[in-house]
C-alpha positions in Angstrom: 0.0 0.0 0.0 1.3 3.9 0.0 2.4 5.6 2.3 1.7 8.9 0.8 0.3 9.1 -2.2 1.3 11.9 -4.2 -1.0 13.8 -7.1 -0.4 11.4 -9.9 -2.9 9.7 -12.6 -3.4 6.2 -10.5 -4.6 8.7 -7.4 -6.9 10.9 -10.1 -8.0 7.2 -11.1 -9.1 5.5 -7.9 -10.3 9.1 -6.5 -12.1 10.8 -8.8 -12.0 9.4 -12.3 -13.6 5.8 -11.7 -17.0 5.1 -11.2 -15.5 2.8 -8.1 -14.6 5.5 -6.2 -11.9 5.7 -3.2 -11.3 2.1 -1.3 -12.6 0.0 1.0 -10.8 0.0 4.9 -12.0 -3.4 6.4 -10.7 -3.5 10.3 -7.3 -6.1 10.3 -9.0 -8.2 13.0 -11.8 -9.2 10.6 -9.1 -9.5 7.6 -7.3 -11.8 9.8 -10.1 -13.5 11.4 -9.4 -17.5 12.3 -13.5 -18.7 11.9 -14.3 -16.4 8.7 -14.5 -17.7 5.8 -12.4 -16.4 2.8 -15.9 -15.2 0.9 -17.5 -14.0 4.2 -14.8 -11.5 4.6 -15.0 -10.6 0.9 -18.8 -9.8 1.3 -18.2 -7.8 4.3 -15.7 -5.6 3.0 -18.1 -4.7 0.1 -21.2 -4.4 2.9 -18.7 -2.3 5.0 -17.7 -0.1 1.5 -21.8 0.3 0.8 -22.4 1.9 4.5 -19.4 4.2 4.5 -21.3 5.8 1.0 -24.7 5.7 2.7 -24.0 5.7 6.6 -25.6 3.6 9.2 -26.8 0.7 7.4 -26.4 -0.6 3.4 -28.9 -1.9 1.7 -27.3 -2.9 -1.7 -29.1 -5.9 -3.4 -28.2 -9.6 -3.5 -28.2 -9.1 -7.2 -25.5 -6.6 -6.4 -23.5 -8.2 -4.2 -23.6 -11.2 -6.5 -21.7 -8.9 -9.4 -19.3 -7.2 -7.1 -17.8 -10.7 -5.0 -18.0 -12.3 -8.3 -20.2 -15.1 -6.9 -23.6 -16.6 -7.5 -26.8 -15.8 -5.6 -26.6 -18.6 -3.4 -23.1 -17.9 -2.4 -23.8 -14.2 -1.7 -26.9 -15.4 0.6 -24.9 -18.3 2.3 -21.9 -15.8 3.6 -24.4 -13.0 4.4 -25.7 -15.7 6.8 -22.5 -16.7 7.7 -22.1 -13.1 9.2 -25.4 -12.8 10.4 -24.9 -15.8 12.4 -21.2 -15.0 13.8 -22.0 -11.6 14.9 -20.8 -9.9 12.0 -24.0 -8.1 10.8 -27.2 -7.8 11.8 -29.9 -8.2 8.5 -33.5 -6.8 8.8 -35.9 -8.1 5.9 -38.1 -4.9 5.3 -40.3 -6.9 3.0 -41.1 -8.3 -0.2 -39.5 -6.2 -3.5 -37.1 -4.4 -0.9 -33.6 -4.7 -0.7 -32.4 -6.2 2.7 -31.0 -4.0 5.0 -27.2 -4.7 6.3 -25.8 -3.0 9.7 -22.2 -3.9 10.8 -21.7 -4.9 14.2 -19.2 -3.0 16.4 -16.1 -5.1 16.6 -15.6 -5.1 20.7 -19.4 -7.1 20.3 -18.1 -10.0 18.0 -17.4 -12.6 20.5 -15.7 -14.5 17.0 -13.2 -11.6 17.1 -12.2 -12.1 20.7 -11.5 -15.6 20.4 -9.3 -15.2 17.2 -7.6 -12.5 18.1 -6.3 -14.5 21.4 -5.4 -17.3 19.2 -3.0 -15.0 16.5 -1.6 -13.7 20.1 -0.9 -17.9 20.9 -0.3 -18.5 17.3 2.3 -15.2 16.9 4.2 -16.5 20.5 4.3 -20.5 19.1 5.4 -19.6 16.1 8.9 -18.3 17.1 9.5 -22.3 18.2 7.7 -24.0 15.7 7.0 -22.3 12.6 4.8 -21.0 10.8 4.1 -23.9 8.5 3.7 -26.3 11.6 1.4 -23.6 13.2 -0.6 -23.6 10.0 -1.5 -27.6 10.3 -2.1 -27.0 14.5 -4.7 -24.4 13.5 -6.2 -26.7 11.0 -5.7 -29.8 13.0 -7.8 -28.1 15.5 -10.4 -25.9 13.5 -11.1 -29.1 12.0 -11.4 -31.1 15.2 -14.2 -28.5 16.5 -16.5 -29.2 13.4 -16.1 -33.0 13.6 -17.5 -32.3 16.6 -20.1 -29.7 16.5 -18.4 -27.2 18.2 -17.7 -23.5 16.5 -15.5 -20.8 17.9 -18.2 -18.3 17.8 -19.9 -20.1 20.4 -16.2 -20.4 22.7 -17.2 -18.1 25.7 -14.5 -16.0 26.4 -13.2 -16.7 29.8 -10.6 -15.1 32.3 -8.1 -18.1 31.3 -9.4 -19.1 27.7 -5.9 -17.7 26.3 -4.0 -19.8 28.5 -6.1 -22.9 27.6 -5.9 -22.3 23.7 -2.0 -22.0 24.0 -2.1 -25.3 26.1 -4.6 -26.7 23.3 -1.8 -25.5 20.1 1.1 -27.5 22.4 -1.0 -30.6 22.7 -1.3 -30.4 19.2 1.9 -29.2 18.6 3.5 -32.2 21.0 1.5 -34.7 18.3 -0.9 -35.7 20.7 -4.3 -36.5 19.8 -7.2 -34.4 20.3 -10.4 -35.8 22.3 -13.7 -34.2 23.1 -12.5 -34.4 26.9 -9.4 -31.5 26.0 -12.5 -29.1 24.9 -15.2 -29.9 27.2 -12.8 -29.4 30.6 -11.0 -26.4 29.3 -13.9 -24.2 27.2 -17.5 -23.6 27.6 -19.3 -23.2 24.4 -22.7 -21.5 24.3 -24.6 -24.4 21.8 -22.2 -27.3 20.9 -24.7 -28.6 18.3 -24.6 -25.4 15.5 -21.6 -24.7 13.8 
């Protein structure tokens, strides 16, 4: 990205010139997000992009959406739903004919957020040791452990010594040892095991 970007033709371009005006600022923690799908975060950004043009709330059509993420219908609606149901956004239906209307949840509210954000902080601190590339299969080992078993990390309730436990969790996984259903139901509480 620039620093500073001087007056030149690319800043005339993405400014003033296209019909795409300006850019889209999409907060790092939901970027970065361990729980978020790839296509979730692409249709936030471009929800996020709609509200900053209109203010509180966007309301830009599925239609829309569908053009601008370069996916189909049924994609667009399956990661709107995907936000709706981690906390991202909050979707009111104003009726038949009418666009939906999309607000963004403030970030402090996203209980997903918390819990990834203290496992980049374990991730960032094991990786020194192990790698980045043997952190990578630990965080996969383990995201894919929780759906096997019904558990999500939106519904991980964020307690006074959840860090602690994820960073004992990555080194059991770490060590090679194998998971069991035991390692998640003594060290985290999850608010409804059986939705993911």
């Amino acid at each position: 990205m620039y620093k500073t970007m001087p007056n030149s033709k690319e800043r005339e371009f993405i400014y003033n010139s296209s019909y795409n005006k300006g850019h889209i600022s999409t907060p790092s923690m939901v970027a970065h997000c361990i729980g978020l799908s790839t296509h979730a975060k692409l249709v936030y950004s471009n929800i996020l992009n709609y509200i900053y043009k209109k203010g509180e709330f966007a309301f830009p059509s599925i239609y829309r959406l569908s053009i601008s993420c370069s996916c189909s219908i049924n994609t667009i609606i399956r990661y709107i739903n995907e936000l709706v149901e981690k906390g991202f956004i909050k979707k009111e239906v104003p009726g038949r004919g009418k666009s939906n209307r999309y607000y963004i949840i403030e970030c402090d509210k996203i209980p997903l957020l918390k819990v990834s954000e203290m496992m980049w902080e374990v991730i960032d601190t094991l990786a020194k040791k192990y790698g980045w590339k043997d952190i990578m299969k630990c965080k996969n080992s383990i995201l894919s452990f929780l759906n096997q078993n019904k558990y999500s990390l939106h519904h991980m309730e964020i307690q006074q010594n959840t860090i602690n436990h994820l960073n004992a969790l990555f080194l059991h996984v770490l060590e090679k040892k194998e998971l069991d259903i035991e390692i998640l139901t003594s060290n985290f509480i999850f608010k409804n095991q059986s939705i993911i």
